[in-house]
PDB file of N, CA, C and O in Angstrom:
ATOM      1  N   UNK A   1      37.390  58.280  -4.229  1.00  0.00           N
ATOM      2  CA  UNK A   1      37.122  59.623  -3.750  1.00  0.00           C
ATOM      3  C   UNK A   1      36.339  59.582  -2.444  1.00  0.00           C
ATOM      4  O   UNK A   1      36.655  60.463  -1.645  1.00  0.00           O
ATOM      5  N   UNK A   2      35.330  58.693  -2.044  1.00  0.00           N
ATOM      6  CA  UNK A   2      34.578  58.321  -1.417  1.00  0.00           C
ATOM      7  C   UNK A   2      35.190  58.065  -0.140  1.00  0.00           C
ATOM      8  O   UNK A   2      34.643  58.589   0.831  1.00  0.00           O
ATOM      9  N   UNK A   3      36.776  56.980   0.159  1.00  0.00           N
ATOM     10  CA  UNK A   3      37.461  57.030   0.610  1.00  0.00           C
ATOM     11  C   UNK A   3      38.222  58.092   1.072  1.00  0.00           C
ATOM     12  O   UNK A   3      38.687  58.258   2.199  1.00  0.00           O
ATOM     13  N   UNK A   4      38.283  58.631   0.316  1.00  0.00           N
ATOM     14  CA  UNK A   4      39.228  60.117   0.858  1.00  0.00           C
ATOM     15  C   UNK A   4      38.756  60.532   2.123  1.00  0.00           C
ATOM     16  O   UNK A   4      39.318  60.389   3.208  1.00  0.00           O
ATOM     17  N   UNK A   5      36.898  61.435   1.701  1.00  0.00           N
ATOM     18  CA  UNK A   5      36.047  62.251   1.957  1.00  0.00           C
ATOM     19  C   UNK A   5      35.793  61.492   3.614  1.00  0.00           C
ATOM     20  O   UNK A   5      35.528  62.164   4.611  1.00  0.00           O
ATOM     21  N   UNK A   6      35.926  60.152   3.612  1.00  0.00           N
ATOM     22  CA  UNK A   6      35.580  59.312   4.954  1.00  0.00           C
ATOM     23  C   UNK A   6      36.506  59.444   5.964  1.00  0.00           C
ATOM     24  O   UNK A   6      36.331  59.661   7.163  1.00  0.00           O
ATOM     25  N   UNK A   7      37.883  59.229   5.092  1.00  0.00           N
ATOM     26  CA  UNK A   7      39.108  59.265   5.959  1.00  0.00           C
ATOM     27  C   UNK A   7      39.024  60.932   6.286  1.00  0.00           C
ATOM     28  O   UNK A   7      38.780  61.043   7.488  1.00  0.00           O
ATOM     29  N   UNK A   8      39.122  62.055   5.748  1.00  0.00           N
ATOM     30  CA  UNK A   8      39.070  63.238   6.098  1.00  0.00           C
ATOM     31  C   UNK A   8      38.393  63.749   7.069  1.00  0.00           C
ATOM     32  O   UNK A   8      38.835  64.567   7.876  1.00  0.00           O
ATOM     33  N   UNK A   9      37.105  63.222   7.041  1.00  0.00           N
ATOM     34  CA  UNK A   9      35.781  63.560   7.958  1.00  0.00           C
ATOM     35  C   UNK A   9      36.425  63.031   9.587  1.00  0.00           C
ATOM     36  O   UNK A   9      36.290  63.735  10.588  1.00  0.00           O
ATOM     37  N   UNK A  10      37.110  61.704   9.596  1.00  0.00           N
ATOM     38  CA  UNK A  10      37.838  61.104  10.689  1.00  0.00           C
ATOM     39  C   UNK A  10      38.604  61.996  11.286  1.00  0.00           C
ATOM     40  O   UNK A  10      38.492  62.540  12.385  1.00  0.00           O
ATOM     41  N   UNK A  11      39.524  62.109  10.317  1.00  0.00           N
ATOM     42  CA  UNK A  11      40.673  63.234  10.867  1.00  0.00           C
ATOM     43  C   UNK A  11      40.306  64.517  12.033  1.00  0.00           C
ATOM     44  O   UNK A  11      40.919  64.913  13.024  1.00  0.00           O
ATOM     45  N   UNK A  12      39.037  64.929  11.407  1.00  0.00           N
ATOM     46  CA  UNK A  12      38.597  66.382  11.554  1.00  0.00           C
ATOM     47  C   UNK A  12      38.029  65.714  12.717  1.00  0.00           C
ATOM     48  O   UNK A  12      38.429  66.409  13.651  1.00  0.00           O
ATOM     49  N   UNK A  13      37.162  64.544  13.319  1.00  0.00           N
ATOM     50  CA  UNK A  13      36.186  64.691  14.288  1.00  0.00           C
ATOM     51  C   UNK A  13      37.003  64.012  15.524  1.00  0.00           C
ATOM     52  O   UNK A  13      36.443  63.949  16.619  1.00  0.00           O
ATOM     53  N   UNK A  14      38.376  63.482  15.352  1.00  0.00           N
ATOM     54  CA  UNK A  14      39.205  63.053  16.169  1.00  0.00           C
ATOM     55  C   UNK A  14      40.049  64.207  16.471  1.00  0.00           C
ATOM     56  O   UNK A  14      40.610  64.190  17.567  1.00  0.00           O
ATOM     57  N   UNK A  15      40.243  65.218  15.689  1.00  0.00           N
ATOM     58  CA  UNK A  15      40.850  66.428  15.929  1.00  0.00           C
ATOM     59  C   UNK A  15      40.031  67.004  16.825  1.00  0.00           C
ATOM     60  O   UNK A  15      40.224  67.172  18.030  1.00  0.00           O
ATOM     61  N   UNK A  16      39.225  67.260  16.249  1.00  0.00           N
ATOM     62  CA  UNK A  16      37.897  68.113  17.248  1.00  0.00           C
ATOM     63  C   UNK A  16      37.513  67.701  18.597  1.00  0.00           C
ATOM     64  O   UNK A  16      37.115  68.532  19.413  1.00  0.00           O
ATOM     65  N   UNK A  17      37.650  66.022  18.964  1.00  0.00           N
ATOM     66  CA  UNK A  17      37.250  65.384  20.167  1.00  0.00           C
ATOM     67  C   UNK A  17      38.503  65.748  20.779  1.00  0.00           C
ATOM     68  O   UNK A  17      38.318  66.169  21.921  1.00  0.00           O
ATOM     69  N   UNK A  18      39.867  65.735  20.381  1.00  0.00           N
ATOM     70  CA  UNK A  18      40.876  66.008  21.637  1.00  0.00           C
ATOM     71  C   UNK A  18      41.275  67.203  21.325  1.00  0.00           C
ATOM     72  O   UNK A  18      42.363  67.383  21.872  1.00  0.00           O
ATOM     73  N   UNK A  19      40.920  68.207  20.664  1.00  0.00           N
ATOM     74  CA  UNK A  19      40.464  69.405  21.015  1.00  0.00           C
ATOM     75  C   UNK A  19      39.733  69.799  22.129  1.00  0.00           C
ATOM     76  O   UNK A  19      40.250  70.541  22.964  1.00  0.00           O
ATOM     77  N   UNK A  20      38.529  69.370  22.250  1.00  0.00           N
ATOM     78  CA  UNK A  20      37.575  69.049  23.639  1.00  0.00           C
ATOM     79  C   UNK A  20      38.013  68.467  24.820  1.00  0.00           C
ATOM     80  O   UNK A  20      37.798  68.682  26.013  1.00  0.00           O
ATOM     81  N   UNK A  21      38.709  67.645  24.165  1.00  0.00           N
ATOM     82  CA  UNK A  21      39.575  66.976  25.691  1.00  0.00           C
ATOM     83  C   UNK A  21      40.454  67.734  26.248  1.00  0.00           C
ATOM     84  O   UNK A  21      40.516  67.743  27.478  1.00  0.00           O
ATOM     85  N   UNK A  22      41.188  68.408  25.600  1.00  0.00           N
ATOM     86  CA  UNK A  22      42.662  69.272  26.101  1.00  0.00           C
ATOM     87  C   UNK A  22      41.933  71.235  26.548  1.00  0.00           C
ATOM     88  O   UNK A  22      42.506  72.161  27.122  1.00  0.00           O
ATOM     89  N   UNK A  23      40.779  71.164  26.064  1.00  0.00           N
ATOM     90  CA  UNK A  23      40.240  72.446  26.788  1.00  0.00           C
ATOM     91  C   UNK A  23      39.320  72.335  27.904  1.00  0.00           C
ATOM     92  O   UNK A  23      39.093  73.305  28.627  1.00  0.00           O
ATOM     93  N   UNK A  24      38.691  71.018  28.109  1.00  0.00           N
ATOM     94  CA  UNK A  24      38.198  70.522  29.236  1.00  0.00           C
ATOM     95  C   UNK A  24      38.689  69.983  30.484  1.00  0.00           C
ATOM     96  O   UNK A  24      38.226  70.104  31.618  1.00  0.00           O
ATOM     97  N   UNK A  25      39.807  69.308  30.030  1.00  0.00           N
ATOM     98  CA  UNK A  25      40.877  68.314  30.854  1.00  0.00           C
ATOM     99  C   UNK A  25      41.395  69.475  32.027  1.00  0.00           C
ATOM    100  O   UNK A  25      41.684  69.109  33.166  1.00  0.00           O
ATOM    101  N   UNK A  26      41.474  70.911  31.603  1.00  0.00           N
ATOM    102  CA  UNK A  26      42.458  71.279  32.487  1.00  0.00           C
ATOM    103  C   UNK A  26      41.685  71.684  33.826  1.00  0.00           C
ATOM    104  O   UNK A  26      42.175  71.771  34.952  1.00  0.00           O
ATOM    105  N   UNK A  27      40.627  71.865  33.517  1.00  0.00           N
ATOM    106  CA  UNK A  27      40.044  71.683  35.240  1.00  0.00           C
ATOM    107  C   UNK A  27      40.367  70.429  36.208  1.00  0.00           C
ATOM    108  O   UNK A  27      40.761  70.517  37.371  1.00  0.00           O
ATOM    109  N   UNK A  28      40.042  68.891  35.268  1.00  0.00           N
ATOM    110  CA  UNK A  28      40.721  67.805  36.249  1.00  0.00           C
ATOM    111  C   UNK A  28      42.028  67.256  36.265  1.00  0.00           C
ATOM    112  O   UNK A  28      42.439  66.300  36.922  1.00  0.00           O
ATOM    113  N   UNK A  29      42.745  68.122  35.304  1.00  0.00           N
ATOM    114  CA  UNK A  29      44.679  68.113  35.681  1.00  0.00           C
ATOM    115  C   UNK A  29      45.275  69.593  36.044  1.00  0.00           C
ATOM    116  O   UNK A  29      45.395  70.582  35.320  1.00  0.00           O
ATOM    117  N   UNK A  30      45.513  69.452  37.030  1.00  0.00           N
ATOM    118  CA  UNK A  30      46.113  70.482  37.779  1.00  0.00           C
ATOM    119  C   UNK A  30      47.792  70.374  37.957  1.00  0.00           C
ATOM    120  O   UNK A  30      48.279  69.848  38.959  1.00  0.00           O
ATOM    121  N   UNK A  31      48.466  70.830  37.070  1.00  0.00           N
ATOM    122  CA  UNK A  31      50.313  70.726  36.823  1.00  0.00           C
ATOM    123  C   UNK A  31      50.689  72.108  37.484  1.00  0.00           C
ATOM    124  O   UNK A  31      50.005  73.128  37.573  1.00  0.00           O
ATOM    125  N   UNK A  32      51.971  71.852  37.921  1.00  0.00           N
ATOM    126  CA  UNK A  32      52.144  73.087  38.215  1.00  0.00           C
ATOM    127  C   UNK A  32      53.539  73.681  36.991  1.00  0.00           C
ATOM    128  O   UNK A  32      54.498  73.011  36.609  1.00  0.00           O
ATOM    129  N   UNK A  33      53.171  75.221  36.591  1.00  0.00           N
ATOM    130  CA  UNK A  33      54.071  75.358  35.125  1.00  0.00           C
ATOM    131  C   UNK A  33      55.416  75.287  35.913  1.00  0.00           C
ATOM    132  O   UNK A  33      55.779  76.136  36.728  1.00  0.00           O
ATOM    133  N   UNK A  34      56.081  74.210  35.579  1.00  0.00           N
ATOM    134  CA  UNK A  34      57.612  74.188  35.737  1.00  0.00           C
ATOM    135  C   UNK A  34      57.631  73.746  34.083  1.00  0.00           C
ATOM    136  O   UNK A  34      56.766  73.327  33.315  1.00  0.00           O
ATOM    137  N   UNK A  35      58.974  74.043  33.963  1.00  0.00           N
ATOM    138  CA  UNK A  35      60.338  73.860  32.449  1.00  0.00           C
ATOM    139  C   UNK A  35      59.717  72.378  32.125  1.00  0.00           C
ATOM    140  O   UNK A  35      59.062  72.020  31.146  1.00  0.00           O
ATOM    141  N   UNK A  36      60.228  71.487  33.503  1.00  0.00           N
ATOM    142  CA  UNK A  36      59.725  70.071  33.088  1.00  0.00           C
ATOM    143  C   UNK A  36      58.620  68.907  32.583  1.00  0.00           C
ATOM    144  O   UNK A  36      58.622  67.854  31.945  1.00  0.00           O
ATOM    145  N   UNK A  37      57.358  70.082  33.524  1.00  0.00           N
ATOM    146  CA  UNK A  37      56.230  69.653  32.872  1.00  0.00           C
ATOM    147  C   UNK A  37      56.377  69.979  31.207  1.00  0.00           C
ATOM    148  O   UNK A  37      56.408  69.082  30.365  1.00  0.00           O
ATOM    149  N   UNK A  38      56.480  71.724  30.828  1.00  0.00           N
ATOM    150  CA  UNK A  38      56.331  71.922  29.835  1.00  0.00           C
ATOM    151  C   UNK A  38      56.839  71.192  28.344  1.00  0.00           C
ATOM    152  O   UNK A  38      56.322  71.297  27.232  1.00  0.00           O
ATOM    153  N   UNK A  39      58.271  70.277  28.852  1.00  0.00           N
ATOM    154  CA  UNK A  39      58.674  69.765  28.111  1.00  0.00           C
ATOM    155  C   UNK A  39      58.214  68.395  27.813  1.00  0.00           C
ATOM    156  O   UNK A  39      58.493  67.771  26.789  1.00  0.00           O
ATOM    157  N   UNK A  40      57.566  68.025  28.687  1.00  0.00           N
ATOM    158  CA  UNK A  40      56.821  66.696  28.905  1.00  0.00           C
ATOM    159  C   UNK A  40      55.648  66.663  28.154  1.00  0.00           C
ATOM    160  O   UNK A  40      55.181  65.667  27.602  1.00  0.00           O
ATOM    161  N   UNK A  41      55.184  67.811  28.154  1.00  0.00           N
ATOM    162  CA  UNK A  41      53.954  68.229  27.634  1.00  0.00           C
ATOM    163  C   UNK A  41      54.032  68.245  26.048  1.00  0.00           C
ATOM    164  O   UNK A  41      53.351  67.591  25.259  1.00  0.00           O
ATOM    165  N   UNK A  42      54.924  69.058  25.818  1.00  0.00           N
ATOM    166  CA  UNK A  42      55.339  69.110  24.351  1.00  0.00           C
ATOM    167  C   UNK A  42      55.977  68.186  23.538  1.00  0.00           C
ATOM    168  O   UNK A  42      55.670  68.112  22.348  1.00  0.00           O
ATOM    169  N   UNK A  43      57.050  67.285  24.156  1.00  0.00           N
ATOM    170  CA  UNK A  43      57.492  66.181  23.477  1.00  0.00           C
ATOM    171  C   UNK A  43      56.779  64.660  23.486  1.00  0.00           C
ATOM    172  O   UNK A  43      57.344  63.759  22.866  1.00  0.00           O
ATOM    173  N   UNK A  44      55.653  64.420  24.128  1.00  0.00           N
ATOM    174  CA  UNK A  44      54.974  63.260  24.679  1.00  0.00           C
ATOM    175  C   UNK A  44      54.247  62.660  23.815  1.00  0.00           C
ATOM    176  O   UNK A  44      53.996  61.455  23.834  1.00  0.00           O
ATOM    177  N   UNK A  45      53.668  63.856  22.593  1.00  0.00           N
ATOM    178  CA  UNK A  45      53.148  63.419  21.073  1.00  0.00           C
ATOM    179  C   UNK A  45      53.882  62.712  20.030  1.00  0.00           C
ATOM    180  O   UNK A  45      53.523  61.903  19.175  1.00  0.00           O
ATOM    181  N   UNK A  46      55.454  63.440  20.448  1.00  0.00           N
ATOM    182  CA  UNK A  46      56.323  63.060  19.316  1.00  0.00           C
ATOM    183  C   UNK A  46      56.768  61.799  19.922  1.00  0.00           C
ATOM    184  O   UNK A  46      56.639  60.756  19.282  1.00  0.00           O
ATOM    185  N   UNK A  47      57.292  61.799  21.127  1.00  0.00           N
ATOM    186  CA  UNK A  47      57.689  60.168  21.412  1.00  0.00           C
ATOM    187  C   UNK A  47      56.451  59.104  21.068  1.00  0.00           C
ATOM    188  O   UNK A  47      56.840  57.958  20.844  1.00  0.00           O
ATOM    189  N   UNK A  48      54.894  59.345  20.990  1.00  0.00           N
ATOM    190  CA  UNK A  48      54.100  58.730  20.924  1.00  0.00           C
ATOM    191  C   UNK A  48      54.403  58.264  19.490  1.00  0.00           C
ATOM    192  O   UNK A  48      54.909  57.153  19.328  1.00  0.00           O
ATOM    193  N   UNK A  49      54.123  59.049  18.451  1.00  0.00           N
ATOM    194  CA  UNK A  49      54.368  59.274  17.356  1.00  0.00           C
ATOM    195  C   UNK A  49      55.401  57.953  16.751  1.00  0.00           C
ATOM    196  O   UNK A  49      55.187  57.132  15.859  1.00  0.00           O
ATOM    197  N   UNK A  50      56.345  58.114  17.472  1.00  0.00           N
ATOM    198  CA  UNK A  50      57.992  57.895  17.020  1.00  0.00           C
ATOM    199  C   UNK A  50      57.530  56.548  17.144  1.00  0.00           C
ATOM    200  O   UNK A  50      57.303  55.912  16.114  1.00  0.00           O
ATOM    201  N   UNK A  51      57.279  55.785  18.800  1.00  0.00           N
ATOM    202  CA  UNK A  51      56.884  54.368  18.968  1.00  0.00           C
ATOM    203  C   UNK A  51      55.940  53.497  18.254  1.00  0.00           C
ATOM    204  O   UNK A  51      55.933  52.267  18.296  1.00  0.00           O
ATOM    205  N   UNK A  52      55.045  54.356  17.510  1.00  0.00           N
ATOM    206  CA  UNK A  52      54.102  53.703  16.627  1.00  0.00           C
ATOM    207  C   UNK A  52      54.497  53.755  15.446  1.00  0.00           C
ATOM    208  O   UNK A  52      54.026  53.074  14.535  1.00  0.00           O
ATOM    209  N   UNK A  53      55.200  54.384  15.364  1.00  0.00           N
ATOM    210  CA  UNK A  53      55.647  54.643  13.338  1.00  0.00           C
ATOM    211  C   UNK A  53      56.728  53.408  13.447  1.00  0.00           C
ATOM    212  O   UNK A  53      56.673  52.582  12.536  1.00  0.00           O
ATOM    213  N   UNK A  54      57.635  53.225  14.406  1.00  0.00           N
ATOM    214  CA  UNK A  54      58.570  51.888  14.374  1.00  0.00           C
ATOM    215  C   UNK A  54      57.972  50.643  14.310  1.00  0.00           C
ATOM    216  O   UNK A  54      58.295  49.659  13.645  1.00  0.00           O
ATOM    217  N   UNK A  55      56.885  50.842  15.230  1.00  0.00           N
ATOM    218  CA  UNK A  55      56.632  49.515  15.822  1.00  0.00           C
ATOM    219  C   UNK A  55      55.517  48.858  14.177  1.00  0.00           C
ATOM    220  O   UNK A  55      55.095  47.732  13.916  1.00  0.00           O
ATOM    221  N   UNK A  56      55.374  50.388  13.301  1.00  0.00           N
ATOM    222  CA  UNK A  56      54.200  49.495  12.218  1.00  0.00           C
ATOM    223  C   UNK A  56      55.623  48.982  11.257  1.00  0.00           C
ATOM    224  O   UNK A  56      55.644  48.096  10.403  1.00  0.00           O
ATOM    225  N   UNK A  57      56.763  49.860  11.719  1.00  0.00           N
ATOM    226  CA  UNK A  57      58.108  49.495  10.609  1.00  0.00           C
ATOM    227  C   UNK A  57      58.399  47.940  11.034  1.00  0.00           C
ATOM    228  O   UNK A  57      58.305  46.910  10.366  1.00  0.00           O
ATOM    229  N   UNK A  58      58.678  48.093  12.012  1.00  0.00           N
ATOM    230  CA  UNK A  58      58.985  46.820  12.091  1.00  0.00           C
ATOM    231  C   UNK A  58      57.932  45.245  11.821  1.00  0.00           C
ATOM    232  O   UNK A  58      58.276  44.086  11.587  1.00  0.00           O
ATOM    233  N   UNK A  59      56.834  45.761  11.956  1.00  0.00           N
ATOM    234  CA  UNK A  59      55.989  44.575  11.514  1.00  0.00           C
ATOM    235  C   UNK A  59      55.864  44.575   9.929  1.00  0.00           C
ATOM    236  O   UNK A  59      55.410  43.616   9.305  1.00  0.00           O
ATOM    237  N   UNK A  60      56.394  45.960   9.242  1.00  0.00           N
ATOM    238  CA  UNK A  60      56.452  45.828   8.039  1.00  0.00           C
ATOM    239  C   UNK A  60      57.034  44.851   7.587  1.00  0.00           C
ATOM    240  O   UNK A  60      56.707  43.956   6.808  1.00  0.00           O
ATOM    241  N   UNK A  61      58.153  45.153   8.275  1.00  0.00           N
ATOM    242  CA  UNK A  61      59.768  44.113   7.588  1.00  0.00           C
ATOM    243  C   UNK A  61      59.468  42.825   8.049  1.00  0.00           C
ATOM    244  O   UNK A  61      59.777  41.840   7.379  1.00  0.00           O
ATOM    245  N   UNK A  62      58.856  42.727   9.202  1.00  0.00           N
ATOM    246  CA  UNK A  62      58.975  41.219   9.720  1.00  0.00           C
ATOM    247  C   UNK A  62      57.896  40.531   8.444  1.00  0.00           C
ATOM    248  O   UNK A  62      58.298  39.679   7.652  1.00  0.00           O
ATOM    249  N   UNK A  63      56.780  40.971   8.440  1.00  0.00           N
ATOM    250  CA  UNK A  63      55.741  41.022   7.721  1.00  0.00           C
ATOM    251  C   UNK A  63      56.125  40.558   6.146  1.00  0.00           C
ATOM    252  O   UNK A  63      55.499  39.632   5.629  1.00  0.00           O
ATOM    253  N   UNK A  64      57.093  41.194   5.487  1.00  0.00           N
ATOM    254  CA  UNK A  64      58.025  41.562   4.504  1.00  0.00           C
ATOM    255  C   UNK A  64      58.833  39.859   4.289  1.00  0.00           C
ATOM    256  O   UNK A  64      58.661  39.073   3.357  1.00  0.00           O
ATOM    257  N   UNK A  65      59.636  39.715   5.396  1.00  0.00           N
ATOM    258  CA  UNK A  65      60.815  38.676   5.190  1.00  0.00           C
ATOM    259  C   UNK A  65      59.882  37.749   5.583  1.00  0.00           C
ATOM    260  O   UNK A  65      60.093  36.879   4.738  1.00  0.00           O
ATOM    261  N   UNK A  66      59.146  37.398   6.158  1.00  0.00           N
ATOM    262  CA  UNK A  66      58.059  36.231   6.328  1.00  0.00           C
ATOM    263  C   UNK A  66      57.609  35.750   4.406  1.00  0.00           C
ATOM    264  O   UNK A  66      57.632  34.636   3.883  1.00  0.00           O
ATOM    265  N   UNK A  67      57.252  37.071   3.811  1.00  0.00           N
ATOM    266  CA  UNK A  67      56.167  36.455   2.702  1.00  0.00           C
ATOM    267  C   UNK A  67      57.736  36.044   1.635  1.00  0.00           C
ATOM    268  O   UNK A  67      57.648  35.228   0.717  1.00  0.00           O
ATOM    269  N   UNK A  68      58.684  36.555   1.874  1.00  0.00           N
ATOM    270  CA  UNK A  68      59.626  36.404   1.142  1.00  0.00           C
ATOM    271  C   UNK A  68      60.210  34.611   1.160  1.00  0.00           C
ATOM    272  O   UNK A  68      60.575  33.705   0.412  1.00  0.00           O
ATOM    273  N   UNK A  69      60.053  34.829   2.085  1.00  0.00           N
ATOM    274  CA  UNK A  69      60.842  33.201   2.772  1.00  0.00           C
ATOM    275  C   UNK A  69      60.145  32.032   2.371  1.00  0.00           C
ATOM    276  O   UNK A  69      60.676  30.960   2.082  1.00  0.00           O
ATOM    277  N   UNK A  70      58.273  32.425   2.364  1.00  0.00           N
ATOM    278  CA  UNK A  70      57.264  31.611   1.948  1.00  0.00           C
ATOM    279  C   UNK A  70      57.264  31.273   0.465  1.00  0.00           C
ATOM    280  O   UNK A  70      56.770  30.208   0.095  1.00  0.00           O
ATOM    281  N   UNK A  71      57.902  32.301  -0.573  1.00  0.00           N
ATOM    282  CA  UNK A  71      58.163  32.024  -1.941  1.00  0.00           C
ATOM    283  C   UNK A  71      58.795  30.912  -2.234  1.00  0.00           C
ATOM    284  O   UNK A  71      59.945  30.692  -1.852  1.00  0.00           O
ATOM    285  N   UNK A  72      58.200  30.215  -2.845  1.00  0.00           N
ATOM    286  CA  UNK A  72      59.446  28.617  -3.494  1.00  0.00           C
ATOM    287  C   UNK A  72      60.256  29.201  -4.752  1.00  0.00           C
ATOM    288  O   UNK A  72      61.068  28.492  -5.347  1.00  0.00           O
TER     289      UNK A  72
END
């Protein structure tokens, strides 16, 4: 439970710090609103997202067929 309450507290104060960042930031990033920024803007989490969720997949599996191979 203890675990939970730690991991939760994380969530919330990493939420909260780029919360702070993204209402502060816009004084020292200056974009101008075009279509392209906006889409850049909006999809840049999910491609982030996407590259890290593979990249832990794939060390899963590698990770995976390694301990498999090590079995006699």
């Amino acid at each position: 439970m203890k675990d939970k309450i730690i991991f939760i507290t994380k969530v919330l104060i990493a939420s909260w710090l780029l919360s702070l960042g993204i209402k502060y930031s816009e004084k020292l990033l200056v974009l101008a609103p075009t279509n392209i920024n906006a889409i850049v803007i909006v999809f840049t989490p999910c491609f982030i997202m996407v590259a890290f969720l593979s990249w832990k997949y794939w060390q899963d599996i590698h990770n995976t067929a390694i301990k498999i191979k090590e079995k006699p």
